[in-house]
N, C-alpha and C positions, 0 to 999 in steps of 0.2 A: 831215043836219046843218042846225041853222036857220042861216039866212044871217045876217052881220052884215055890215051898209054902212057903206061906209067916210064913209057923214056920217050917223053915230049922234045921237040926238037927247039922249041923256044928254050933262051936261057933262064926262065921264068916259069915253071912247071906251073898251070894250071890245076888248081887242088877246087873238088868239089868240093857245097858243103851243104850237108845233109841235116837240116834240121826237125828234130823229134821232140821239140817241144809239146806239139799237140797229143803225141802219143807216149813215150813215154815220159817224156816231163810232169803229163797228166797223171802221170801212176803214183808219183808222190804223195803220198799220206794227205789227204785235205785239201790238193792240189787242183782238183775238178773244175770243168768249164760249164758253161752253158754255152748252147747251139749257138747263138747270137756271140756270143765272147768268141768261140773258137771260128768263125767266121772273121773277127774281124782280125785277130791274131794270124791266119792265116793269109790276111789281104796284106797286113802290113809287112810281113815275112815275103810275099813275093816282089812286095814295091822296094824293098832294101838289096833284092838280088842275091833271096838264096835259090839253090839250083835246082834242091830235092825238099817237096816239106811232107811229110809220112804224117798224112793229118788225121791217124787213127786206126783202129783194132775194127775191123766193121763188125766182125763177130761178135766183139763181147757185148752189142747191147744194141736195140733199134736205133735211139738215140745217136750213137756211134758213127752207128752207118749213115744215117740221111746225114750228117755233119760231114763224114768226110764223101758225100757222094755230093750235096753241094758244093764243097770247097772245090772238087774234081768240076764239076761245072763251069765253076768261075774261074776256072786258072786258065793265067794268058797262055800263049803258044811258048814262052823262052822258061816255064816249071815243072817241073815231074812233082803228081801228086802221086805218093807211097801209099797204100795202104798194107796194116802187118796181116800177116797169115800164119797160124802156125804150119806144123807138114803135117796137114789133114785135108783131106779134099774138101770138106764141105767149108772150113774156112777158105783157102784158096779160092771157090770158087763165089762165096760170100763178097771176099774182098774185090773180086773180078769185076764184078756187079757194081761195087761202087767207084771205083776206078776209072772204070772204062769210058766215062763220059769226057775225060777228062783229056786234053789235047797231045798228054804227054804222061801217060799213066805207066805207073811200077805195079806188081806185086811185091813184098816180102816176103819172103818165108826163112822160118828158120828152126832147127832141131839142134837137141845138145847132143855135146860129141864128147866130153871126157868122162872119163872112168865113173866116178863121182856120179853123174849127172844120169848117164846110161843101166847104173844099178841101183840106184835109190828113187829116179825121178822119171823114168824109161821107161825101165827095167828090158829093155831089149839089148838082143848081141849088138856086134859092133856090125857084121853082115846085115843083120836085119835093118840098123839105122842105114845102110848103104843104099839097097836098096827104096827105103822110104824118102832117102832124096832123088835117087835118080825118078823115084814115080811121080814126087810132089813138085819138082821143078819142072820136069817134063809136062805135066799137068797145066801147072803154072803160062808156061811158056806159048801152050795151046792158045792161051785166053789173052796176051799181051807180049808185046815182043819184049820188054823191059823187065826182067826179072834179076832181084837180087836174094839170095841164099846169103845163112847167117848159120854159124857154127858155133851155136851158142855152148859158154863156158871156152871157148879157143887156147882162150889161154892157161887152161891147165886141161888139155887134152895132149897126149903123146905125138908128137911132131908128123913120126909115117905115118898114124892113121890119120891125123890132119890133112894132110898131104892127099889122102886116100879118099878124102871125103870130099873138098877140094875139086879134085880131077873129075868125080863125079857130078858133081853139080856145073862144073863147067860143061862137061860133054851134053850132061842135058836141057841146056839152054840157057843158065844161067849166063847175065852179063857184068853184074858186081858181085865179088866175095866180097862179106862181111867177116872179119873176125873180129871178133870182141872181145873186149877182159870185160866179160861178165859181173863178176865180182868185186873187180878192182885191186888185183892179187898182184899185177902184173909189176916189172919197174922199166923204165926205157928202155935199157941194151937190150934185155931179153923180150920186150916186144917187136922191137927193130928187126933182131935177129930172126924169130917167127918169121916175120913178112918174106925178109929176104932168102928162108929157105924153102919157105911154101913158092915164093915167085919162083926160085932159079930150077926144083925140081919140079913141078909142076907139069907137064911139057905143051900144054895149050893154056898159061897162064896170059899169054900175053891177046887172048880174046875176051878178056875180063876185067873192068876197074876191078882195084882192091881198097877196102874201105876199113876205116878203123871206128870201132865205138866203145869208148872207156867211160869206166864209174870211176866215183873220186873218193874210193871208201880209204884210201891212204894218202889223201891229198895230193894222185898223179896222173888224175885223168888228162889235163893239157898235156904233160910233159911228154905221155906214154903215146896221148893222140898225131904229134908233132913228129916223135923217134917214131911211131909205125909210118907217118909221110918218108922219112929218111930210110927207113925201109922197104920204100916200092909203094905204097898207099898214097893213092891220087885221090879219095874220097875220106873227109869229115866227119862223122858223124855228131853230133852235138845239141845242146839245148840252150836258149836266153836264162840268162842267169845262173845255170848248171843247173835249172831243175830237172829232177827225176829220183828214182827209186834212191833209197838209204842216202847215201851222202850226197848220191845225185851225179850230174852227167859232167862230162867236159863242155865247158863253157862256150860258148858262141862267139861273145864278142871279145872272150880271152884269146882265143885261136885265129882269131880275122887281124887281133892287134898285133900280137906275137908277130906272124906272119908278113903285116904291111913294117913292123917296126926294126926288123931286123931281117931285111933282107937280105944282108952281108952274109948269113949262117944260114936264113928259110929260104932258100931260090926258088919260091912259090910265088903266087899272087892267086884272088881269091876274085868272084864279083862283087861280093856284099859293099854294100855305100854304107863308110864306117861312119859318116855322122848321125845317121838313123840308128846307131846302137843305144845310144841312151834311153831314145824314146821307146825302142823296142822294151829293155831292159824295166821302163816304169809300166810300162800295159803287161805285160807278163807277172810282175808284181800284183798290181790291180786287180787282174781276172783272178790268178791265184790266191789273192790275198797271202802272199808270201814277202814279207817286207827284205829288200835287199841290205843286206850287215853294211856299215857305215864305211869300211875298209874293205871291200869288197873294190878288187882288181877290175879296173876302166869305166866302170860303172858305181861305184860306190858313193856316198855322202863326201868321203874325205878324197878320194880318189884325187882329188887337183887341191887339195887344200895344207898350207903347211905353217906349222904353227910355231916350232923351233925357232930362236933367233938365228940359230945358223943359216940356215933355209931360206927363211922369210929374207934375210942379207942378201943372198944367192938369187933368190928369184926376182929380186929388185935392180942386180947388176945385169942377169941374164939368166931367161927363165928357164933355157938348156943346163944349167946348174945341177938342179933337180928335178926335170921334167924331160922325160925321153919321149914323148909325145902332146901336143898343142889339148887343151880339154875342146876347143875346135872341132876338132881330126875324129871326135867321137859325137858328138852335137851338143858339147857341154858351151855355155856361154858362162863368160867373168861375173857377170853382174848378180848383186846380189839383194839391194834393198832398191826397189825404185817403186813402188806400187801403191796405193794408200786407196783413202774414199773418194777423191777427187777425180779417179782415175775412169777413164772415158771405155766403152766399149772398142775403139780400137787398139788404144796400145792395151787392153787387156788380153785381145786375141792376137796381139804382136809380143807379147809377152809369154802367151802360150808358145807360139808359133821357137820362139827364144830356148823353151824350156822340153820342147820335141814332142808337144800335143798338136793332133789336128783333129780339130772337134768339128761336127756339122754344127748347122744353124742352133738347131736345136738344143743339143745338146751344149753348144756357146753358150745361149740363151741361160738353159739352168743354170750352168755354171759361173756366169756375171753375176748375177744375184746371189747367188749362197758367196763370191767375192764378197758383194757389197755387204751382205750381211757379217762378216766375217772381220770386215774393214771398220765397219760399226762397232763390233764391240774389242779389237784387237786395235793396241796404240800402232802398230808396224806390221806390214803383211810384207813375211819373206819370200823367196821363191820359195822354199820349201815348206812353206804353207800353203801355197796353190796347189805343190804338187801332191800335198796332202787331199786336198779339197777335191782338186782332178780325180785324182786318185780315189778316193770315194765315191764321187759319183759314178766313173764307169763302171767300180764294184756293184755298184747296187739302182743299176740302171734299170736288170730287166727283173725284181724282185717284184713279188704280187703282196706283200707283207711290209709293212712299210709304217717306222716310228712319225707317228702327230705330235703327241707331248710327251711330258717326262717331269714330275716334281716330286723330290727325293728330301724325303724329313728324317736326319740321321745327329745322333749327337750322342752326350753321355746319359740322358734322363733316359734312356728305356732304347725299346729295338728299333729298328730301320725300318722305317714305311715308303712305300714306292706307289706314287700313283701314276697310272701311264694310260696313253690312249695311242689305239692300234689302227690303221687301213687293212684290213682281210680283206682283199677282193673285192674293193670296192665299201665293205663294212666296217663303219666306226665303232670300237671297242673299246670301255676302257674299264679296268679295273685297279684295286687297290688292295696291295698285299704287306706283308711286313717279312722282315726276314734278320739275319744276324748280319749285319751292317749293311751298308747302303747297296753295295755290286749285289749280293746276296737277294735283297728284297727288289733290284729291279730287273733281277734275271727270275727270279722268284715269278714276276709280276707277269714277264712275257710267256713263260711256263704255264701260267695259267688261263691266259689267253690262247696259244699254240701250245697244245698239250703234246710232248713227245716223252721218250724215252732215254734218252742222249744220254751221257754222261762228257762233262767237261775234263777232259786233258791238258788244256791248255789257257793260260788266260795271263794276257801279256801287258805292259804299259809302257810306253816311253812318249819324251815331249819331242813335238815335232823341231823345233827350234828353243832359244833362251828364252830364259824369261818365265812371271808368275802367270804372264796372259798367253803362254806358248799353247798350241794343239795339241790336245793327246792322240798319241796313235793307239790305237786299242785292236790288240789280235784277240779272237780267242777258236778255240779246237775241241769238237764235240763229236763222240765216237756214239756210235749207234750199229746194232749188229754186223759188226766187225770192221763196217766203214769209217773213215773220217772227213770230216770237211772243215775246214778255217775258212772265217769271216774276218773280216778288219771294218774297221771305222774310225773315222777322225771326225775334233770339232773341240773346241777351247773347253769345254766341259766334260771333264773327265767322265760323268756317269751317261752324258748322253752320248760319248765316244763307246763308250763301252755296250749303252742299247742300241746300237746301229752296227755294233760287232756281234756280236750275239744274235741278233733279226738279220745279219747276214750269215750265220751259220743254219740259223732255224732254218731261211729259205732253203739254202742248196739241201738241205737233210728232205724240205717237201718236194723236191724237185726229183730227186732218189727214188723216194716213197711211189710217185705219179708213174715213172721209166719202171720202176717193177711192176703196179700195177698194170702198166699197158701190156709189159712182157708176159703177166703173166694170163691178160685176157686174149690173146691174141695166140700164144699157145693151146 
């Protein structure tokens, strides 16, 4: 990787940006990919022009690894594929292995450095952790020239021994520090300040990006990500949509807008091609089945939509009023209803193309039809009913479990009966159960077609659009020894939205099931 210093001689400091969607975005409660998802998630991540994409933990799981040792395959000459490592040799050298095919391969590694971290979760001195970086990055360093160290918990670790740890991972070959607010404990000035006292004492700091990665458990992951750039951090760390652990990561395409939007205050620039944020922003949704909040910042439902007479006045005089950026400038188009049954295969894949999908043949193919179908029994097909329908099918492309039918007998004369028939692998299934309302007997019903253990945490509704004929979006979240996974499904009928959310959680939990099985036949 060329290096970029953190006193660039352009008036435009160059800010990497490091996206961890695939790894720790993944870590998200329910948040899980399959091989095929996080393949394509990583294709679209280097066509938008991010620099760095850390496409996974190889350790933690076979699965993991051939994911991110493909990705490391496929990636052009202009991306560093990351892989995490903790400071243990046999990870390091695990992640080595899948990296290294890769045209522009990292390792990560990283150990915790604050008090906190060192006595409860360590349990080693502060010499011993010294030691264990100068061995694991050195290590590291043997096996790829690209090595970045992370000082996990950074920010509530004591400054000197920062410093201390720091100088060590530099000397031994590290080329980005990583500090992190961990936790999300941090507030601007005092992560600013970090940066700028770990850069100015350091004294071989300036052979190392420094990189920030914040959680957003106090709502300040952009704010804290931005003030560590102001303080000497030339690298990003971040996730699409802010997913990841607890409240989740600094945002991606929050910190790319920020940044192009006020350049007057960020004297940065970044590569990412901000019109591909949206689209990114709805396949990240998809795979995760994580639906994005309606008022969620440059990507949200309402994000460009204003409903105020004040407003709506203003953006009809002049859309600068209330809009500090064009919905353009993110790949948002104006239009909203143009689509019906009459509607041809082309403007529906220009319609796509409108809305920041790029579907293969195939995959068009499905998705014209389940349109037409949709067009059929729905008076108005909005954008955001496609993007529902899109939106489904890539969730539930590469599933071997798959709803046929569904007729749901519920009222006030007695219980809920659910009759359903199933695809198992090729095998038509159906049976007929009852339960205490309608959701009940037809989750009931797939229960006893795909027997598991699960217990539901979550089970969500909302309509995709107005209206008595709107699509339901249906999340729900099913924990199984100590795992999670969320499923989503849409479709004008609520119970059949809710068995294609469900048959989407069932999958990923047999998917789970298969990756332990293999792990543990192959141990």
């Amino acid at each position: 990787m060329t290096a970029i210093t953190p006193t660039a001689a352009s008036s435009k400091d160059r800010v990497v940006i490091f996206d961890t969607t695939l790894r720790d975005g993944e870590q998200c409660p329910g948040a899980s990919m399959t091989y095929e998802e996080k393949l394509e998630v990583a294709e679209l991540l280097e066509e938008m022009g991010v620099d760095v994409i850390e496409a996974g933990f190889p350790i933690a799981s076979q699965g993991d690894f051939e994911a991110v040792q493909e990705i490391a395959r496929r990636a052009g000459p202009d991306v560093t594929i990351a892989g995490l490592a903790r400071a243990i040799s046999g990870d390091i050298s695990r992640a080595a292995e899948a990296v290294r095919v890769a045209k522009r391969p990292r390792i990560h590694t990283f150990v915790s450095t604050s008090p906190i971290h060192l006595a409860h979760q360590m349990k080693k001195s502060e010499e011993q952790v010294l030691d264990i970086i100068a061995a694991t990055v050195a290590q590291a360093r043997n096996l790829v020239e690209d090595v970045e160290w992370s000082a996990m918990d950074a920010t509530r670790t004591p400054i000197e021994y920062l410093i201390r740890c720091v100088d060590a991972a530099i000397k031994a070959g590290a080329t980005t520090i990583n500090l992190p607010d961990t936790v999300g404990y941090s507030v601007p000035d005092e992560y600013a300040a970090m940066f700028r006292a770990v850069i100015e004492r350091v004294p071989n700091s300036d052979k190392a990006i420094f990189s920030t990665h914040c959680h957003d458990d106090l709502g300040l992951a952009v704010a804290n990500s931005l003030a560590g750039v102001a303080g000497g951090a030339r690298q990003i760390e971040c996730t699409i949509n802010g997913l990841g652990e607890r409240a989740g990561n600094a945002a991606l395409e929050e910190i790319v807008m920020a940044i192009r939007t006020r350049g007057d205050v960020l004297p940065y620039s970044t590569a990412v091609e901000t019109t591909m944020l949206t689209r990114a922003s709805k396949l990240i949704s998809a795979v995760s089945a994580f639906p994005v909040q309606y008022n969620k910042a440059i990507v949200g439902r309402n994000a460009f939509s204003h409903e105020s007479g004040i407003h709506q006045d203003g953006m009809l005089k002049n859309a600068e009023t209330y809009e500090i950026m064009t919905p353009e400038s993110v790949g948002v188009k104006a239009t909203s209803l143009v689509m019906g049954k009459h509607s041809g295969r082309h403007a529906f894949r220009e319609k796509l193309k409108d809305l920041g999908y790029e579907l293969g043949d195939n995959a068009l193919e499905d998705a014209f039809k389940r349109f037409k179908d949709l067009a059929d029994r729905k008076k108005h097909v909005y954008d955001e009913d496609i993007e529902a329908l899109v939106g489904d099918e890539v969730a539930t492309a590469s599933e071997t479990i798959r709803l046929l039918s569904l007729t749901v007998i519920a009222g006030t004369g007695g219980p809920a009966k659910a009759i359903i028939s199933l695809d198992v692998d090729g095998t038509h299934i159906t049976k007929e159960v009852a339960g205490n309302g309608p959701v009940d007997a037809t989750f009931n019903a797939i229960t006893a077609i795909v027997p598991h253990q699960a217990k539901m945490s979550l089970y969500q509704v909302h309509a995709v659009t107005e209206g008595t004929d709107a699509q339901a979006e249906v999340s729900v979240r099913l924990e199984e020894d100590g795992k999670s996974v969320t499923g989503r499904g849409a479709d004008p009928d609520t119970m059949v939205a809710s068995a294609k959310a469900y048959l989407s959680a069932v999958n990923k939990i047999a998917v789970k099931r298969q990756r332990q099985h293999a792990q543990a036949a192959s141990a």
